[in-house]
CHARMM-style PDB file with segment names, atoms N, HN, CA, C and O in Angstrom:
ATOM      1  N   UNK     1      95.367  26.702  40.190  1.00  0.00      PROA
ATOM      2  CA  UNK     1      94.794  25.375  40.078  1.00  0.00      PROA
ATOM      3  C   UNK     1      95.504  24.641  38.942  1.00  0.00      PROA
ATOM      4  O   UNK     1      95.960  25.325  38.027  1.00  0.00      PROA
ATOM      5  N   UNK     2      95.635  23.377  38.915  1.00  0.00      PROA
ATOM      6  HN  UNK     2      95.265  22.821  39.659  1.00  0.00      PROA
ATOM      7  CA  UNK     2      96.757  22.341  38.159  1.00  0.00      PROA
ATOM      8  C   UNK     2      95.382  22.091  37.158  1.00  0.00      PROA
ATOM      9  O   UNK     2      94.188  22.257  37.406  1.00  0.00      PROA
ATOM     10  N   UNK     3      96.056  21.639  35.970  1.00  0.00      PROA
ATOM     11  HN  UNK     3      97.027  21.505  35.769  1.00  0.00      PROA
ATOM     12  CA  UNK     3      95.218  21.185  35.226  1.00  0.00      PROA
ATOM     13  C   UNK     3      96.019  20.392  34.288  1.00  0.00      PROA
ATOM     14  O   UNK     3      97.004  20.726  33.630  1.00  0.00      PROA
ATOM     15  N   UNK     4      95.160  18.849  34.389  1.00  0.00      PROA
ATOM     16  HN  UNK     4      94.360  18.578  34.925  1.00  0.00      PROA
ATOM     17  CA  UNK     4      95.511  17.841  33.880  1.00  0.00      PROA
ATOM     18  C   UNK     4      95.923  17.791  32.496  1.00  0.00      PROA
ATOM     19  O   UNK     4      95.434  18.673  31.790  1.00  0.00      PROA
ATOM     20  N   UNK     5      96.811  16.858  31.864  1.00  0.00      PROA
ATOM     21  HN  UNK     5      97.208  16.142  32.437  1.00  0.00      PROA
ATOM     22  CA  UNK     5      97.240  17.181  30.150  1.00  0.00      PROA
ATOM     23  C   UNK     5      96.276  17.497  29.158  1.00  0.00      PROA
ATOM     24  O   UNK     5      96.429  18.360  28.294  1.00  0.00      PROA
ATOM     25  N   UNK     6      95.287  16.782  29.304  1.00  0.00      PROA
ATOM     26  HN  UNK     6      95.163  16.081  30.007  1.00  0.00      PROA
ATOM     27  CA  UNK     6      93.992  16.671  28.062  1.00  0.00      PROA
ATOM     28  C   UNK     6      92.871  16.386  28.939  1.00  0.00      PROA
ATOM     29  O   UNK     6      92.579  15.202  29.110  1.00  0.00      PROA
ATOM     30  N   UNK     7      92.020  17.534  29.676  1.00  0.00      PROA
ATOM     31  HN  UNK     7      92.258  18.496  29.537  1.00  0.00      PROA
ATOM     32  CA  UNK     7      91.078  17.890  29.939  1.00  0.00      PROA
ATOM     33  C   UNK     7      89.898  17.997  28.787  1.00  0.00      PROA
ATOM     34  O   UNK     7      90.153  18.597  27.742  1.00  0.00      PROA
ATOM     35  N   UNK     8      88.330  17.275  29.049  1.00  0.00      PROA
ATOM     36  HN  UNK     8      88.123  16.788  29.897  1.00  0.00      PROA
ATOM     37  CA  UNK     8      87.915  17.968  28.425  1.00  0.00      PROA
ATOM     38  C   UNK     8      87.393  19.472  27.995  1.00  0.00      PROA
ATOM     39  O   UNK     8      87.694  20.301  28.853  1.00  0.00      PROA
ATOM     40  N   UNK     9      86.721  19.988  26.927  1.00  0.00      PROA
ATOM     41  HN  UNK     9      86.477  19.314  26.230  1.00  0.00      PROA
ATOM     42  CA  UNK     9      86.762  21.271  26.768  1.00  0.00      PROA
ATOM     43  C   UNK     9      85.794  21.536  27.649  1.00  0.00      PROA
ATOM     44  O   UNK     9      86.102  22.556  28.266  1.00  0.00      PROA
ATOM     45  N   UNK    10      84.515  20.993  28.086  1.00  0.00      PROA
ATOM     46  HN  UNK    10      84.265  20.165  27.585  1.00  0.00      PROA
ATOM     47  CA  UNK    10      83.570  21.071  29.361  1.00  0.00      PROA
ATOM     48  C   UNK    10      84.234  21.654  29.907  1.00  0.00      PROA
ATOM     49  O   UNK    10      84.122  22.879  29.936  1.00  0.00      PROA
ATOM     50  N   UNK    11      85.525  20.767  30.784  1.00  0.00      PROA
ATOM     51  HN  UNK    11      85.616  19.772  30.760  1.00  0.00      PROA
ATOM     52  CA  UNK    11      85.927  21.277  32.169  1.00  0.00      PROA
ATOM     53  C   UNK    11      86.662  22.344  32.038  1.00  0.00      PROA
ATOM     54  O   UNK    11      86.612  23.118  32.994  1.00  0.00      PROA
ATOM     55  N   UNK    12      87.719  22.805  30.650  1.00  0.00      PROA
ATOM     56  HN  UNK    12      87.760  22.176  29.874  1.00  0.00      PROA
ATOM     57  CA  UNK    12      88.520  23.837  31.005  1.00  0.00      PROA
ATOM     58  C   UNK    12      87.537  24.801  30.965  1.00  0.00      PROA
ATOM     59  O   UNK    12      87.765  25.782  31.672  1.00  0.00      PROA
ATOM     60  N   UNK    13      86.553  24.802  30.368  1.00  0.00      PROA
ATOM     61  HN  UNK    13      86.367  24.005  29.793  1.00  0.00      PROA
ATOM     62  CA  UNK    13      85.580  25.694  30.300  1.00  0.00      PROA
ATOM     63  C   UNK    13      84.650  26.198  32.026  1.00  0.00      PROA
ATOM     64  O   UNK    13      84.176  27.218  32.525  1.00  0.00      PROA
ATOM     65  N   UNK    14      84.799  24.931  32.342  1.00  0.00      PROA
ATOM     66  HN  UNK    14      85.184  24.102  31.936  1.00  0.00      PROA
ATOM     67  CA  UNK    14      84.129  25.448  33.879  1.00  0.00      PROA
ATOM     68  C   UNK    14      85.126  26.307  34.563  1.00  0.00      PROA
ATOM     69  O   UNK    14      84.920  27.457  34.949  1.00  0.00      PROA
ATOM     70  N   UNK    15      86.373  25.544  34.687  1.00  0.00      PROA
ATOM     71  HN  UNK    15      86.541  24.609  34.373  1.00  0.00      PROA
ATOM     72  CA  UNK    15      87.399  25.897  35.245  1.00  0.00      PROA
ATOM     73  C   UNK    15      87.968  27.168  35.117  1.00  0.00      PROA
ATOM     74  O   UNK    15      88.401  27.823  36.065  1.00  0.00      PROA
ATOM     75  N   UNK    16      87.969  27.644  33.522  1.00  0.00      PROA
ATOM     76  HN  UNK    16      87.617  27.111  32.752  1.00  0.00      PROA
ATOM     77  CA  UNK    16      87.769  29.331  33.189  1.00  0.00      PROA
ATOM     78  C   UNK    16      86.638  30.009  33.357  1.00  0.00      PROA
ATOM     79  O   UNK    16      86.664  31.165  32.935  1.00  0.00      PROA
ATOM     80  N   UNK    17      85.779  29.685  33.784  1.00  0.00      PROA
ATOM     81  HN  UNK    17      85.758  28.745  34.126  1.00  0.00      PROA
ATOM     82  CA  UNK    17      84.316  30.408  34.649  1.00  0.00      PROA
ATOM     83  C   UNK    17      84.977  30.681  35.618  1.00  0.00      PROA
ATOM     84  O   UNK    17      85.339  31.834  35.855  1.00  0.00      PROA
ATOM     85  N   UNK    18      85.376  29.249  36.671  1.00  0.00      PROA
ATOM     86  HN  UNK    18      85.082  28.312  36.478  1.00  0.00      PROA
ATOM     87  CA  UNK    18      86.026  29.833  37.845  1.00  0.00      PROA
ATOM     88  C   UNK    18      87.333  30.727  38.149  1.00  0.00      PROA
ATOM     89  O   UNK    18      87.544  31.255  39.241  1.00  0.00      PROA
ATOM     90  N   UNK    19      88.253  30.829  36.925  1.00  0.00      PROA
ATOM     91  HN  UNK    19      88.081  30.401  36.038  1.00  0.00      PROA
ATOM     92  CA  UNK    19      88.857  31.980  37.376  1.00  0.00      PROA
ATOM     93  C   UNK    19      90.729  31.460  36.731  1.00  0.00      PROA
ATOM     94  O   UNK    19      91.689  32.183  36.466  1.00  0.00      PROA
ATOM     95  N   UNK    20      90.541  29.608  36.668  1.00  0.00      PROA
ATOM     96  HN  UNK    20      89.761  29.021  36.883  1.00  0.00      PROA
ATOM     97  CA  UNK    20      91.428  29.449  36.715  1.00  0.00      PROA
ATOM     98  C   UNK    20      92.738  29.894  35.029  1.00  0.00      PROA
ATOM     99  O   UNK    20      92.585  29.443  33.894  1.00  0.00      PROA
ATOM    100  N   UNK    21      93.523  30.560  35.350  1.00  0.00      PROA
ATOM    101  HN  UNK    21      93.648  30.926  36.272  1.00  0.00      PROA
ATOM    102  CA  UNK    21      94.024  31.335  33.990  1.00  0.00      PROA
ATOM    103  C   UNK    21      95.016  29.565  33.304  1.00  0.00      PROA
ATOM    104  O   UNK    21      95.226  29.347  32.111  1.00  0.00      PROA
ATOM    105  N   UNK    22      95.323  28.855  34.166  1.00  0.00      PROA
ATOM    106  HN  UNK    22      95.152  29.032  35.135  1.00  0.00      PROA
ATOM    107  CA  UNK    22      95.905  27.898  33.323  1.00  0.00      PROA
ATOM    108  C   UNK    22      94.953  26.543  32.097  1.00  0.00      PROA
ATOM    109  O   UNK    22      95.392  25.644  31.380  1.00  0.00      PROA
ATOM    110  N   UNK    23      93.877  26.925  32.322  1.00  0.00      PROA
ATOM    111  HN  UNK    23      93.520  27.655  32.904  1.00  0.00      PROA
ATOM    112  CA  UNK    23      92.744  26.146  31.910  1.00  0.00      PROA
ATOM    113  C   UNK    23      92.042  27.206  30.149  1.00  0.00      PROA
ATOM    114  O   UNK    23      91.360  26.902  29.170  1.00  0.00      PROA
ATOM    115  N   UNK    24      92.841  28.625  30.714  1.00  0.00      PROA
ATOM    116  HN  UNK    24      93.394  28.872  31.509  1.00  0.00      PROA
ATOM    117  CA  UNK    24      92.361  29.333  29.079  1.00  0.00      PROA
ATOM    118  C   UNK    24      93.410  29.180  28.769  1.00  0.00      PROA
ATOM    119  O   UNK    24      93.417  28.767  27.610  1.00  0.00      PROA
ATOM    120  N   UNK    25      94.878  29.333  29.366  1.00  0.00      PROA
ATOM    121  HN  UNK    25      94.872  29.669  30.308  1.00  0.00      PROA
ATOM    122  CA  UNK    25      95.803  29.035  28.278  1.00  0.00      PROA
ATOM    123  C   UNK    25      95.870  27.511  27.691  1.00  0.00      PROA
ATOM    124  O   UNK    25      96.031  27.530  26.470  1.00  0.00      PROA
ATOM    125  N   UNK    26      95.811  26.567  28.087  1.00  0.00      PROA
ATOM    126  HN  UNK    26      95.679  26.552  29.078  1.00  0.00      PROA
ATOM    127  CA  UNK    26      95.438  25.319  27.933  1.00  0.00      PROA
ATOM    128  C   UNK    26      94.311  25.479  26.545  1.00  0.00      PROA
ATOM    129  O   UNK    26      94.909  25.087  25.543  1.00  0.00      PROA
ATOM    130  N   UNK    27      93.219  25.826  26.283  1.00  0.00      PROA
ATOM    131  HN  UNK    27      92.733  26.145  27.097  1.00  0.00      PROA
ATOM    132  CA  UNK    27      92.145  26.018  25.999  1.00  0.00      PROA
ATOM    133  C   UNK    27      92.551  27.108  24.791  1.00  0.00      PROA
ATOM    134  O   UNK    27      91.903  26.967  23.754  1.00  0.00      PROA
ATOM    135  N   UNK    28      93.659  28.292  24.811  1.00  0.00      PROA
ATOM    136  HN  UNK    28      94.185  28.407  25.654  1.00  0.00      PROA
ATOM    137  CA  UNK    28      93.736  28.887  23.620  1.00  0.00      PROA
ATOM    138  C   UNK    28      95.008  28.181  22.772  1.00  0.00      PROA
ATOM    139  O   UNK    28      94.970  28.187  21.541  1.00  0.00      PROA
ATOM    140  N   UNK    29      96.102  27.590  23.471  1.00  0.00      PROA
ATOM    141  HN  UNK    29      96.133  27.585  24.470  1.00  0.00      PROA
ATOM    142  CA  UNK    29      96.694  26.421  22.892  1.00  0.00      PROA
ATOM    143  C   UNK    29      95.906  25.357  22.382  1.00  0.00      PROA
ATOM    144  O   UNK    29      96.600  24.610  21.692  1.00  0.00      PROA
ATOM    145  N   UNK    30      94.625  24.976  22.468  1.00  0.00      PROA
ATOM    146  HN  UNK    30      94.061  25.582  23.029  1.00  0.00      PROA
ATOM    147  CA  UNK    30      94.366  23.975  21.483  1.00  0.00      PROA
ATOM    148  C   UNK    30      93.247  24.389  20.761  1.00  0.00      PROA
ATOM    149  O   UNK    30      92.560  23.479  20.295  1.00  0.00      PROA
ATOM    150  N   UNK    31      92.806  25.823  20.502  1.00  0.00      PROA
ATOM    151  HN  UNK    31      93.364  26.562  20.880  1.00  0.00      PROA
ATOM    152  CA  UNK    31      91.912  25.987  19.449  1.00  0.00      PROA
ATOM    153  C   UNK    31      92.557  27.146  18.708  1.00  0.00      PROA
ATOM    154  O   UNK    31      92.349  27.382  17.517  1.00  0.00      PROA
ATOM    155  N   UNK    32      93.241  27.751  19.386  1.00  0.00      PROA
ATOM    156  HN  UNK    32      93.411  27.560  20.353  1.00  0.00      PROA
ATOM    157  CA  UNK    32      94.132  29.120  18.551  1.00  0.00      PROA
ATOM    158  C   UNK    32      94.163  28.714  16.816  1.00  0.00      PROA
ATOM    159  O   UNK    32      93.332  28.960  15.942  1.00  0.00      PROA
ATOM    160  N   UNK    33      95.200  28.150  16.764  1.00  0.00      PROA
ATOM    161  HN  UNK    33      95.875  27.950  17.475  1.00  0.00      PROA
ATOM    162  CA  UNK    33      95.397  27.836  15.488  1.00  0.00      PROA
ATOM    163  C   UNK    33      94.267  27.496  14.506  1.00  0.00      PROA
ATOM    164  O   UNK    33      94.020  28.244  13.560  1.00  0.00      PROA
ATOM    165  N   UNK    34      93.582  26.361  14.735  1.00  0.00      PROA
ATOM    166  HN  UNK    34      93.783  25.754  15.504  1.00  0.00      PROA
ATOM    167  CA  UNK    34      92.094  26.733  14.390  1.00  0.00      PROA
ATOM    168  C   UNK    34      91.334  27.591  13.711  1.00  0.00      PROA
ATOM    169  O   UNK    34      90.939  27.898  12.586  1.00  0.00      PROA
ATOM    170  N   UNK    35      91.277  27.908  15.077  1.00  0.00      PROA
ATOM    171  HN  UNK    35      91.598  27.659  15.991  1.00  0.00      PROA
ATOM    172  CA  UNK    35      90.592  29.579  14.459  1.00  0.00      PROA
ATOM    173  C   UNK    35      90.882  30.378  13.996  1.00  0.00      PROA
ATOM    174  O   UNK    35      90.048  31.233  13.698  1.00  0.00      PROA
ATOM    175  N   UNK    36      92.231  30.533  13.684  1.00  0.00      PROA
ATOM    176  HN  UNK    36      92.908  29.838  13.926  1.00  0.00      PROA
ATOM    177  CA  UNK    36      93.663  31.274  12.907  1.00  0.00      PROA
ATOM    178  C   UNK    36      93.042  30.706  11.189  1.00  0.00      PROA
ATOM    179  O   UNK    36      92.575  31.423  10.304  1.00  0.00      PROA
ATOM    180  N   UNK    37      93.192  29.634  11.177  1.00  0.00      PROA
ATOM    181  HN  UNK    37      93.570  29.051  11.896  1.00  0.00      PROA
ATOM    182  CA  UNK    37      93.138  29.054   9.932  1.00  0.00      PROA
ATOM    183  C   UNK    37      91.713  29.363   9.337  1.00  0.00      PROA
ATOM    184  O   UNK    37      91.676  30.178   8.416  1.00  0.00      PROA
ATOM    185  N   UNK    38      90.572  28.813   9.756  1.00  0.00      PROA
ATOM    186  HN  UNK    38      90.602  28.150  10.505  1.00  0.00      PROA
ATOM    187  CA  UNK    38      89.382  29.037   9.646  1.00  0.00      PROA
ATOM    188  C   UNK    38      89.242  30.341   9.567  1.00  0.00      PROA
ATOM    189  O   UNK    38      88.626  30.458   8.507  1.00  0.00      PROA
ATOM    190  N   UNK    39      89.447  31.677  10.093  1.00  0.00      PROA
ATOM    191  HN  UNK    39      89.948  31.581  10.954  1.00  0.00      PROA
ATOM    192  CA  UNK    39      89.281  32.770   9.844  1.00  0.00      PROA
ATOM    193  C   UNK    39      89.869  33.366   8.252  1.00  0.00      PROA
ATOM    194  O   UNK    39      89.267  33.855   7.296  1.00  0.00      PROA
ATOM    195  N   UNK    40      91.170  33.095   8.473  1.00  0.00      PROA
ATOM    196  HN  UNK    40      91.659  32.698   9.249  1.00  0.00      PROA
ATOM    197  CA  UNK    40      92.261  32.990   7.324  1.00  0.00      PROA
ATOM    198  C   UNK    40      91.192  32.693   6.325  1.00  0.00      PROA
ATOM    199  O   UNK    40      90.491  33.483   5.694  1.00  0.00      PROA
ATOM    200  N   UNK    41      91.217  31.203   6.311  1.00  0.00      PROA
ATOM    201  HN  UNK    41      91.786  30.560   6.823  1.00  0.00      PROA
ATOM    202  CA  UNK    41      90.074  30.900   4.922  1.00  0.00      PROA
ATOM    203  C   UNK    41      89.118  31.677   4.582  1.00  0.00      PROA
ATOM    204  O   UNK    41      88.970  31.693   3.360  1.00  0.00      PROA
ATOM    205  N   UNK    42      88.207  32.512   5.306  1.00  0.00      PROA
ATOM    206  HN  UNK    42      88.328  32.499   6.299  1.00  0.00      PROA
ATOM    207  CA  UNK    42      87.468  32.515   5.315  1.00  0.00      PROA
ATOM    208  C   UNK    42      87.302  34.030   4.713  1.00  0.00      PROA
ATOM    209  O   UNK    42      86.478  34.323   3.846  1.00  0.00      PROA
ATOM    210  N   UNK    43      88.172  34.891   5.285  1.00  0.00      PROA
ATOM    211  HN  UNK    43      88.841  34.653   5.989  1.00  0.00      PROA
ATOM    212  CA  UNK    43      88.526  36.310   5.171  1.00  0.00      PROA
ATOM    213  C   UNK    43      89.449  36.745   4.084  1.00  0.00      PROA
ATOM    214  O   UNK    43      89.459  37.819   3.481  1.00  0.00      PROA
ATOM    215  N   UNK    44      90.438  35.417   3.911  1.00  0.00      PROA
ATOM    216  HN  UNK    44      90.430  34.545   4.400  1.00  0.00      PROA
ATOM    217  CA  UNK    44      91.393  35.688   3.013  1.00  0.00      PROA
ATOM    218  C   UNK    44      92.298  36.814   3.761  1.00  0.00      PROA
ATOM    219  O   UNK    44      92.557  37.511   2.780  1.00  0.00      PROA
ATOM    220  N   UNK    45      92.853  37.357   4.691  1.00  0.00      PROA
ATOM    221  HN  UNK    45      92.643  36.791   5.488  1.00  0.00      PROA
ATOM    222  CA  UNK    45      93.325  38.329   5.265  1.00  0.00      PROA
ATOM    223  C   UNK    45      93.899  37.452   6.587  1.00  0.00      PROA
ATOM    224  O   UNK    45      93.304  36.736   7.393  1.00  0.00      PROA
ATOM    225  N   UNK    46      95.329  37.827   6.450  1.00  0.00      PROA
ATOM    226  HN  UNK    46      95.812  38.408   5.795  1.00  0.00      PROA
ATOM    227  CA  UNK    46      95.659  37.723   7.999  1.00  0.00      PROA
ATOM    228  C   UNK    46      95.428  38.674   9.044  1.00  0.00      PROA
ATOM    229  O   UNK    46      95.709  38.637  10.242  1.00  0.00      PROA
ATOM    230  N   UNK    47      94.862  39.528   8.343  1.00  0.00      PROA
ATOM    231  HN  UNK    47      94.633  39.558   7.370  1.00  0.00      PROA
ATOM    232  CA  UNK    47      94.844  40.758   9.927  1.00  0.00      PROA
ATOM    233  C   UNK    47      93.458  40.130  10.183  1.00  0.00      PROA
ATOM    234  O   UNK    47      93.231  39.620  11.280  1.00  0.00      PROA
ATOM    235  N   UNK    48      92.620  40.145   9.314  1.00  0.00      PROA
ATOM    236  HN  UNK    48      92.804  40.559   8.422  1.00  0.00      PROA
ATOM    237  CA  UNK    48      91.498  40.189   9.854  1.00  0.00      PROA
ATOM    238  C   UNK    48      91.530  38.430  10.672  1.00  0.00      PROA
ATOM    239  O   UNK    48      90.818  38.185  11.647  1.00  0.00      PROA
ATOM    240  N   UNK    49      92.385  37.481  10.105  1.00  0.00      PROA
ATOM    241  HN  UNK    49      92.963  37.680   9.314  1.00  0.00      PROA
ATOM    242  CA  UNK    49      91.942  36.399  10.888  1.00  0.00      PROA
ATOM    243  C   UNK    49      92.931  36.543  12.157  1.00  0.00      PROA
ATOM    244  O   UNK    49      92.922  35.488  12.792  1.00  0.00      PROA
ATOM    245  N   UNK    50      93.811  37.548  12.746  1.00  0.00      PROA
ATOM    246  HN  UNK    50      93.818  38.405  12.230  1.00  0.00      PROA
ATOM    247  CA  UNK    50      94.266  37.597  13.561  1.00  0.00      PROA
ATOM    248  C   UNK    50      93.112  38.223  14.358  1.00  0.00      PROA
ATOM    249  O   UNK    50      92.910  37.735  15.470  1.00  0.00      PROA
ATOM    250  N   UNK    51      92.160  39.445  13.868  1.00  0.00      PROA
ATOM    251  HN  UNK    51      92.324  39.841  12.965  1.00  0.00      PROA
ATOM    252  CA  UNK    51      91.497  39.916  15.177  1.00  0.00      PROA
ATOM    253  C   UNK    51      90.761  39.242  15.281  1.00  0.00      PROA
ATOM    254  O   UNK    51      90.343  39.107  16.431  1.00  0.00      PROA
ATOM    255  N   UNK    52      90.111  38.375  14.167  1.00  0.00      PROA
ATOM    256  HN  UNK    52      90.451  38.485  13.233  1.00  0.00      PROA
ATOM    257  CA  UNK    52      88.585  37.520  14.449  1.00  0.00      PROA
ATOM    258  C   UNK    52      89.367  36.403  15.688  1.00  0.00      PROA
ATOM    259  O   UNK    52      88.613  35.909  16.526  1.00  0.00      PROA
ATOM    260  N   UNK    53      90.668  36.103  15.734  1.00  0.00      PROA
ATOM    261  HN  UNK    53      91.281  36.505  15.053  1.00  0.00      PROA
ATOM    262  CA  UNK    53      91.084  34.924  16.523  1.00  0.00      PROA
ATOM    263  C   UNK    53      91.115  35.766  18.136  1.00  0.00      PROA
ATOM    264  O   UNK    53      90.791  35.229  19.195  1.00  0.00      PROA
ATOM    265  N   UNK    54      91.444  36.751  18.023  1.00  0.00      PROA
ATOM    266  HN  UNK    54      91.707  37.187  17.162  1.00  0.00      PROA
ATOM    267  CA  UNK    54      91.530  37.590  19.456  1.00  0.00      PROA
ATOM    268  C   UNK    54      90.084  37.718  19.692  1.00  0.00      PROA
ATOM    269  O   UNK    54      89.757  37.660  20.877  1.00  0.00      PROA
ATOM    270  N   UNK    55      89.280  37.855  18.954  1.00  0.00      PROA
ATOM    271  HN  UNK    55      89.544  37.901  17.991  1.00  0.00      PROA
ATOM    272  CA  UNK    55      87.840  38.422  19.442  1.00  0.00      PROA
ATOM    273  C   UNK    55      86.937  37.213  19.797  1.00  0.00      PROA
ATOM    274  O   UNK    55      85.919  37.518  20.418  1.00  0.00      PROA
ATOM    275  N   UNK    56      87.117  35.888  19.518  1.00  0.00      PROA
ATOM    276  HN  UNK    56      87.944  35.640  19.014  1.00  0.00      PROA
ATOM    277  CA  UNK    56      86.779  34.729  19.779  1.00  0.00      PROA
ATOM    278  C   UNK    56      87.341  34.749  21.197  1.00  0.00      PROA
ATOM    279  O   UNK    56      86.455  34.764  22.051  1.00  0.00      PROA
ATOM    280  N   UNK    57      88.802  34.754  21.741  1.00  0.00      PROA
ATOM    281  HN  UNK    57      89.522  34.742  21.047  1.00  0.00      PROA
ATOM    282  CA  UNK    57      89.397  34.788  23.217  1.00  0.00      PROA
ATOM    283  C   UNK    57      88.953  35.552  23.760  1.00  0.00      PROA
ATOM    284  O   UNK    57      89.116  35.315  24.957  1.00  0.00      PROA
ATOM    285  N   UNK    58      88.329  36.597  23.577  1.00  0.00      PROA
ATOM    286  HN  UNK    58      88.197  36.790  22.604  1.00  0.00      PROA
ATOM    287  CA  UNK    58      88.596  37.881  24.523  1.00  0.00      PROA
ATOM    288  C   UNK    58      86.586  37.511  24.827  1.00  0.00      PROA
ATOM    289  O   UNK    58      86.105  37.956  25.870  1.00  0.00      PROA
ATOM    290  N   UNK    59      85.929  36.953  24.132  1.00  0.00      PROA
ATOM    291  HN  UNK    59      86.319  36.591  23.285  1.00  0.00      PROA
ATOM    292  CA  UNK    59      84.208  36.428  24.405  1.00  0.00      PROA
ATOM    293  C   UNK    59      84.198  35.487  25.071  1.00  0.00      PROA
ATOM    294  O   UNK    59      83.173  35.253  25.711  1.00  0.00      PROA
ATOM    295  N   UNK    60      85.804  34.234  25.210  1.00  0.00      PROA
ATOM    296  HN  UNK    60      86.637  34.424  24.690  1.00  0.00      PROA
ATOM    297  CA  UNK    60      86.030  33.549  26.055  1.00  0.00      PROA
ATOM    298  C   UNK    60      85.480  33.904  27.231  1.00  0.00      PROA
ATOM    299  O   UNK    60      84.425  33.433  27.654  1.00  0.00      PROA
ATOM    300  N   UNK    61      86.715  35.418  28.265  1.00  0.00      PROA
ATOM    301  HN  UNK    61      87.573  35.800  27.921  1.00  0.00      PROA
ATOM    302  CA  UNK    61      87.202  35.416  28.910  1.00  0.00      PROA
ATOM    303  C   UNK    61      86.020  36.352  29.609  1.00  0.00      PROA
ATOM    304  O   UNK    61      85.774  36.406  30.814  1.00  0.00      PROA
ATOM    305  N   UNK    62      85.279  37.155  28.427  1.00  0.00      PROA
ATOM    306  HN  UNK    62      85.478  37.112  27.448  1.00  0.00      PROA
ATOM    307  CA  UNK    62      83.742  37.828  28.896  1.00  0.00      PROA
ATOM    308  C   UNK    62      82.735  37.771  29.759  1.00  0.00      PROA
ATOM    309  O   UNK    62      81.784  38.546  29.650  1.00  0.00      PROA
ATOM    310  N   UNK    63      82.829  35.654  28.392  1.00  0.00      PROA
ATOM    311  CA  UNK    63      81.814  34.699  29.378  1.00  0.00      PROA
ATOM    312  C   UNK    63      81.803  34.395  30.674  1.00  0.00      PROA
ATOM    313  O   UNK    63      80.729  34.357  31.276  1.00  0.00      PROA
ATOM    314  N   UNK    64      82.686  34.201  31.142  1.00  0.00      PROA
ATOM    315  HN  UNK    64      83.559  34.232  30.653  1.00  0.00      PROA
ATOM    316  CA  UNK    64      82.847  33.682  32.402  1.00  0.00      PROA
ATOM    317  C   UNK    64      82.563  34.793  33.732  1.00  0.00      PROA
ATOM    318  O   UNK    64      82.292  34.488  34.894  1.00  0.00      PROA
ATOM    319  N   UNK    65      82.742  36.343  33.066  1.00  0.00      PROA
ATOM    320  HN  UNK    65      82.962  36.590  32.123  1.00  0.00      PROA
ATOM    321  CA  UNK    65      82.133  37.217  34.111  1.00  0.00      PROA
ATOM    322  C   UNK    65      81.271  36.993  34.305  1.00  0.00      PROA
ATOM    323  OT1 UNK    65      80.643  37.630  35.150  1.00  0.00      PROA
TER     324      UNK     65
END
């Protein structure tokens, strides 16, 4: 399924319920970093804000089962 340049996060969010994988990559391209940073701050640790950033995606991809 195609997905438009700047969707809102609603829809990529429906759209990764339904299955579609270009709507989470879409969706981890625009919060990744983010949550990279925010973890970072927060932990002071890059490992740990690397897994807290994987473990945020991977509850993504949970949800939608």
């Amino acid at each position: 399924m195609s997905v438009p340049d700047d969707p809102p996060d609603d829809d990529l969010m429906t759209r990764i319920v339904e299955g579609d994988r270009d709507a989470f990559a879409l969706l981890y391209r625009r919060f990744r970093s983010d949550i990279f940073r925010f973890a970072l701050h927060v932990s002071g640790s890059r490992s740990v804000a690397d897994d807290v950033t994987q473990d945020v995606f991977m509850a993504v991809i949970h949800e939608r089962a």
